[in-house]
C-alpha positions as CSV (number, residue, x, y, z in Angstrom):
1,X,-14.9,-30.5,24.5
2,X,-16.0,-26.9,23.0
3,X,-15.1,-25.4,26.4
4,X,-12.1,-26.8,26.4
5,X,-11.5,-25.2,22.2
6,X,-12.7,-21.9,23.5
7,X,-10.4,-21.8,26.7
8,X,-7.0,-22.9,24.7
9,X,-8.5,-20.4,21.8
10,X,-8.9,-17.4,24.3
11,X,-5.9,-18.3,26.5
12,X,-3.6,-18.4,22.8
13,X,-5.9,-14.5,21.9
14,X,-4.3,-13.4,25.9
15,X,-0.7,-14.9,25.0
16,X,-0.7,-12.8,21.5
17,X,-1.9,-9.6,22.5
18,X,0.6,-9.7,25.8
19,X,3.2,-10.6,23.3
20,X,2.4,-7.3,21.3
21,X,1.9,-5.2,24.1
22,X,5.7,-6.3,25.5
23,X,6.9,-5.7,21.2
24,X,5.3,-2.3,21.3
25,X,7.3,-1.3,24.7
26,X,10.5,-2.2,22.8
27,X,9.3,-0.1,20.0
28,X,8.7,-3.0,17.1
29,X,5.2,-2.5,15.7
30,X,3.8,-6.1,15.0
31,X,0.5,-5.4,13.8
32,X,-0.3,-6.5,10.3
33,X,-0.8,-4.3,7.8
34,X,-2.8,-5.1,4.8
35,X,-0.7,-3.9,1.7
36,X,-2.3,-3.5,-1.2
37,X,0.1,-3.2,-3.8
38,X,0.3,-5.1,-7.1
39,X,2.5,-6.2,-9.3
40,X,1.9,-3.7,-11.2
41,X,2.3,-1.3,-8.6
42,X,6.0,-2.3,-7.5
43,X,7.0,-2.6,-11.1
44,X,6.4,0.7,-12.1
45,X,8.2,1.4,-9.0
46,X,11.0,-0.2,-10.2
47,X,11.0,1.3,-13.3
48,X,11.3,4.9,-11.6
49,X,7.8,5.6,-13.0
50,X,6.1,7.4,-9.6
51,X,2.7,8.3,-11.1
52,X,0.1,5.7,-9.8
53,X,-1.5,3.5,-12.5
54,X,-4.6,5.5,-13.2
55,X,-2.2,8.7,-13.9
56,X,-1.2,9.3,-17.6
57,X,2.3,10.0,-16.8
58,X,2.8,6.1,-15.5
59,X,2.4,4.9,-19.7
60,X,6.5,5.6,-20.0
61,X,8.3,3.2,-21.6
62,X,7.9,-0.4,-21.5
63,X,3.9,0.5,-20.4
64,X,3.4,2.6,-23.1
65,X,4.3,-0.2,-25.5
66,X,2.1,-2.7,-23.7
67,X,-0.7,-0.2,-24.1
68,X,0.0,1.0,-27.6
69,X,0.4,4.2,-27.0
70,X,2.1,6.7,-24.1
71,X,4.2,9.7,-23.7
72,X,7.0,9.2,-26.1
73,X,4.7,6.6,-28.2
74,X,2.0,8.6,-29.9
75,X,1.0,10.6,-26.7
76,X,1.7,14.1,-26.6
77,X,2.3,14.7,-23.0
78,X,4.7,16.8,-21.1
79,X,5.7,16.7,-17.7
80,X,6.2,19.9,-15.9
C-alpha cells in the first residue's frame, strides 16, 4: 500500500509541474507567491498613506490618533 501512496503522490507532483510548464508557455505565472502583507499594511494603503509601518510619515490621520500622537497630532514633522 505505501508504494501504491508514493506512485499516485509522484504521478499527481509529474501532472502539476507539466501543468505549469504548459501555463508558463501561455505566459500565466502560477507559482505561489507568499504575500506578506497585513492588515495593517493594505489599510494604510488604502488610506493613501505610502510610508511602510516602521516609517514616521505612516502615523497620518486615523493612525496617529490610534497612537496618540503623529504628524498633525502633536508630532512636528514635515514632509519634503
Amino acid at each position: 500500500m505505501p508504494e501504491l501512496v508514493q506512485t499516485l503522490t509522484a504521478m499527481n507532483r509529474k501532472q502539476t509541474e507539466e501543468r505549469k510548464f504548459l501555463a508558463s508557455l501561455q505566459g500565466v505565472d502560477l507559482e505561489e507567491k507568499q504575500d506578506d502583507t497585513s492588515f495593517e499594511d493594505i489599510r494604510r494603503r488604502a488610506l493613501g498613506v505610502t510610508a511602510s509601518a516602521d516609517d514616521v510619515v505612516s502615523l497620518q490621520g486615523s493612525f496617529a490618533d490610534e497612537a496618540g500622537f503623529g504628524i498633525g497630532a502633536g508630532l512636528g514633522y514635515i514632509k519634503e
